[in-house]
PyMOL commands that place a pseudoatom at each C-alpha (Angstrom):
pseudoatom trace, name=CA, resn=UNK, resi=1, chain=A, elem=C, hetatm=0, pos=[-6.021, -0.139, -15.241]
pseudoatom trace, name=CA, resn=UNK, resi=2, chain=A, elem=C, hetatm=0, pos=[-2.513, -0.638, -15.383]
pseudoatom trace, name=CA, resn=UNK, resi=3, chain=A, elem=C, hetatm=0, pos=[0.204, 1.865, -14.145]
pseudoatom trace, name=CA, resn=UNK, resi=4, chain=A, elem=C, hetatm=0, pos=[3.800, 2.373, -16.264]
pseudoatom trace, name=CA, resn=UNK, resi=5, chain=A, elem=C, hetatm=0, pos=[7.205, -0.277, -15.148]
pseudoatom trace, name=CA, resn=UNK, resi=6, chain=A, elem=C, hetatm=0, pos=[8.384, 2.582, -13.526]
pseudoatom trace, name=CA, resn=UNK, resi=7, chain=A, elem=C, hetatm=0, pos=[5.296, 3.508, -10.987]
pseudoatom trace, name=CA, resn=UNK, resi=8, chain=A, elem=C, hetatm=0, pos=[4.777, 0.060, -10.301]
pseudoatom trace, name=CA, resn=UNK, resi=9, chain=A, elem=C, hetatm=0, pos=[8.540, -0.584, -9.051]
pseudoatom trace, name=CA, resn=UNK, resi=10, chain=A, elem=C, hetatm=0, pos=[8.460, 2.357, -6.948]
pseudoatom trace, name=CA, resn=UNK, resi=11, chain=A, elem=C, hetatm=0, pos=[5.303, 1.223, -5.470]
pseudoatom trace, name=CA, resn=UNK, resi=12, chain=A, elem=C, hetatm=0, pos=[6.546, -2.146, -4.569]
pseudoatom trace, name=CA, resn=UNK, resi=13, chain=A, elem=C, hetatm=0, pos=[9.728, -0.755, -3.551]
pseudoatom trace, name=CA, resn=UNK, resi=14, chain=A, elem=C, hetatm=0, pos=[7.525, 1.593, -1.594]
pseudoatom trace, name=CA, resn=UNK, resi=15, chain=A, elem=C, hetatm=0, pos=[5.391, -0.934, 0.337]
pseudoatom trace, name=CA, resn=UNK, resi=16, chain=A, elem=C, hetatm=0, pos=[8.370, -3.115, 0.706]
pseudoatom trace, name=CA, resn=UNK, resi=17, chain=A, elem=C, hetatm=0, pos=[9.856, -0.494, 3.139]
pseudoatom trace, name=CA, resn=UNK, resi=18, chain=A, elem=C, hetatm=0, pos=[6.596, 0.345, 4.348]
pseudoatom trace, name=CA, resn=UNK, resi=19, chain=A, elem=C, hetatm=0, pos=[6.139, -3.591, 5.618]
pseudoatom trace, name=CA, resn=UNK, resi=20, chain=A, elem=C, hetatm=0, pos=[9.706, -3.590, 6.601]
pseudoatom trace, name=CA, resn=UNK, resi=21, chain=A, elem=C, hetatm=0, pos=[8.774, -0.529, 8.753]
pseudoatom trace, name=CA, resn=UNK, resi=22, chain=A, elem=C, hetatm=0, pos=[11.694, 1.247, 7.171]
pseudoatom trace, name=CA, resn=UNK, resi=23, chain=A, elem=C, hetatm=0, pos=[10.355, 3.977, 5.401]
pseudoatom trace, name=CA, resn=UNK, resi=24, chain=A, elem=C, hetatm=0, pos=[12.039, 6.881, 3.873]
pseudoatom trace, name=CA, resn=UNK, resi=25, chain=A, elem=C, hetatm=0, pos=[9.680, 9.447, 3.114]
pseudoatom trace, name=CA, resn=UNK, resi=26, chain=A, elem=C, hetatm=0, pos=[7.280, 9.209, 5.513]
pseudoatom trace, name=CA, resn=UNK, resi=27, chain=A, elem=C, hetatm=0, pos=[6.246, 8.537, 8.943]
pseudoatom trace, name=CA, resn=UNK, resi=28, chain=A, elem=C, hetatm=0, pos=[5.691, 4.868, 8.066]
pseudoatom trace, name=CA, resn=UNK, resi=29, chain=A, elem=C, hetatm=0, pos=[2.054, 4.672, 8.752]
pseudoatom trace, name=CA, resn=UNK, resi=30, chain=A, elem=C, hetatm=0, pos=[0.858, 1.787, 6.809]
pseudoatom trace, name=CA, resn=UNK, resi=31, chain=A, elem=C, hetatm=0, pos=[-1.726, 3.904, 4.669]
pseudoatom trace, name=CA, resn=UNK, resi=32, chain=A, elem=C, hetatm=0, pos=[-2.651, 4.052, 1.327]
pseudoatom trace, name=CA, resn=UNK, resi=33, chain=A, elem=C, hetatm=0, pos=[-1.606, 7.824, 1.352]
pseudoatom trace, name=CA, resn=UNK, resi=34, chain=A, elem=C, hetatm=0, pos=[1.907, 7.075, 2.553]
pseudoatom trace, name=CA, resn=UNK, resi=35, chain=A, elem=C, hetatm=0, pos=[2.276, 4.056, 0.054]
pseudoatom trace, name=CA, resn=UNK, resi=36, chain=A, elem=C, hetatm=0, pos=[2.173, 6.957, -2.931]
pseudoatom trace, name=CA, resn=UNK, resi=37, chain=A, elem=C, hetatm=0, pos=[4.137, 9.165, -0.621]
pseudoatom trace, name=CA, resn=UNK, resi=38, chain=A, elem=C, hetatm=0, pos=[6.601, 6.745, -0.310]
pseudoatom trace, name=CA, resn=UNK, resi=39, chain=A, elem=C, hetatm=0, pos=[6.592, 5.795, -3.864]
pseudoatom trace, name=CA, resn=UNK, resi=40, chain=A, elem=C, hetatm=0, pos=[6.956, 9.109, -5.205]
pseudoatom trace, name=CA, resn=UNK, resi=41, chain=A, elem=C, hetatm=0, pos=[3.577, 8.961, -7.171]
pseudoatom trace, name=CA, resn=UNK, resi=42, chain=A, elem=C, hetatm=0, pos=[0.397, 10.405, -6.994]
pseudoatom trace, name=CA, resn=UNK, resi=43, chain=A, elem=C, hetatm=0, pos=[-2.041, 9.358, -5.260]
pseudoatom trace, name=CA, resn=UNK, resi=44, chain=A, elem=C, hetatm=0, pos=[-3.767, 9.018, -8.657]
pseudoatom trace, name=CA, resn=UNK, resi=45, chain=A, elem=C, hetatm=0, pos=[-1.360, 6.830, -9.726]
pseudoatom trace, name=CA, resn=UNK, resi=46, chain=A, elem=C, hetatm=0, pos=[-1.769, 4.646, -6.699]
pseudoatom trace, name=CA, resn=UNK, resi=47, chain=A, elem=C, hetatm=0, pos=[-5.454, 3.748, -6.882]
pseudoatom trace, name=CA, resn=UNK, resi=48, chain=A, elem=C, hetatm=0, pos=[-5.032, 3.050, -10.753]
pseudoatom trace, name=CA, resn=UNK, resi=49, chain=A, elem=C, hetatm=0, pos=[-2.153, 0.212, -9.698]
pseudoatom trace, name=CA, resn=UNK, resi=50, chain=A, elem=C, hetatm=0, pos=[-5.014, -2.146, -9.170]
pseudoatom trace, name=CA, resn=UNK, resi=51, chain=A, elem=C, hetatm=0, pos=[-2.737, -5.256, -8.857]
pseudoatom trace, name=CA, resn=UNK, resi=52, chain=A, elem=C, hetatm=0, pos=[-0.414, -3.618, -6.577]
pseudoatom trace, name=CA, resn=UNK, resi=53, chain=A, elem=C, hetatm=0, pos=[-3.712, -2.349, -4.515]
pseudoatom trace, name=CA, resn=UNK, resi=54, chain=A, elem=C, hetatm=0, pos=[-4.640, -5.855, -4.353]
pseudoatom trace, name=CA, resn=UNK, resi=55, chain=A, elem=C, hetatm=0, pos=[-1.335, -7.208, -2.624]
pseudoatom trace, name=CA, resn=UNK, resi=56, chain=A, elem=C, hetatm=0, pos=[-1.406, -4.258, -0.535]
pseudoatom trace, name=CA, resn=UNK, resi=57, chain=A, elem=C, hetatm=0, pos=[-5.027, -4.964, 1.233]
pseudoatom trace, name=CA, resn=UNK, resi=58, chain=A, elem=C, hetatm=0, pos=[-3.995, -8.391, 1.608]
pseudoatom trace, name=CA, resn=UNK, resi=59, chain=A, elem=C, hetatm=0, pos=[-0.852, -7.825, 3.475]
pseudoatom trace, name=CA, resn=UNK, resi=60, chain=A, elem=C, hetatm=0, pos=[-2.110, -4.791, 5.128]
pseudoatom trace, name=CA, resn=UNK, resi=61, chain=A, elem=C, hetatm=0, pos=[-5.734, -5.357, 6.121]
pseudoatom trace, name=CA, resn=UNK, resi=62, chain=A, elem=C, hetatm=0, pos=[-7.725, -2.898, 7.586]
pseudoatom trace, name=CA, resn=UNK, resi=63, chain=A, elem=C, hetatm=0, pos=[-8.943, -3.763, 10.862]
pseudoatom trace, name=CA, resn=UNK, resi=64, chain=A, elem=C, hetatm=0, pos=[-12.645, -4.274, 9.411]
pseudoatom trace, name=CA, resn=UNK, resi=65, chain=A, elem=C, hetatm=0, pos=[-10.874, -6.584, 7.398]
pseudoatom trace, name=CA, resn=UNK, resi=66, chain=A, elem=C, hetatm=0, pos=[-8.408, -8.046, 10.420]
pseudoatom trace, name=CA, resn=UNK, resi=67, chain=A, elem=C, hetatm=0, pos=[-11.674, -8.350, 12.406]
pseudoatom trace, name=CA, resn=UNK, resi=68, chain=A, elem=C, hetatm=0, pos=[-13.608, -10.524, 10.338]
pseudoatom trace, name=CA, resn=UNK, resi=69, chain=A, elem=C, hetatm=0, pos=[-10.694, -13.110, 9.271]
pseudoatom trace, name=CA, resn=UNK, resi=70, chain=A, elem=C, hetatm=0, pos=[-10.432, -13.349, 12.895]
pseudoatom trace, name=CA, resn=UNK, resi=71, chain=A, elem=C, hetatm=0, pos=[-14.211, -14.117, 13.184]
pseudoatom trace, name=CA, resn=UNK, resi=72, chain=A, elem=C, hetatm=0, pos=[-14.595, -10.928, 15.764]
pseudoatom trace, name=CA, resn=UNK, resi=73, chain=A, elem=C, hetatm=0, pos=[-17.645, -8.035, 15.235]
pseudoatom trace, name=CA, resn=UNK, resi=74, chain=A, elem=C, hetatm=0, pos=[-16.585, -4.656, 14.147]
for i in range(1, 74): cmd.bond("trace and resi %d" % i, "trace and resi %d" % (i + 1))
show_as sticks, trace
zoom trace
């Protein structure tokens, strides 16, 4: 589902800081939480920016995710 112009360039300005480790709402923790946070949007809004999700996870993996690229166990 998509999300309006306007949620989607706060959440790429949002995660753009967040990467950059130069957040402004938050503590900077790299979660999905502080993405919408950061953004300024709910967290609704967030998890309906599937695109935006998608570049998230794959320059933020979780360390399941981290793990297994690396070839290591959980």
């Amino acid at each position: 589902m998509a999300v309006s112009l306007t949620s989607e360039t706060k959440l790429r300005a949002a995660m753009s800081r967040l990467l950059a480790g130069q957040p402004q709402h938050t503590d900077g923790a790299l979660t999905k939480e502080n993405l919408a946070r950061e953004a300024g949007v709910s967290h609704a809004t967030v998890h309906r920016a599937t695109d935006i999700l998608a570049e998230w996870d794959a320059r933020n993996p979780s360390p399941e995710q981290a793990n297994a690229q690396r070839g290591r166990p959980r």
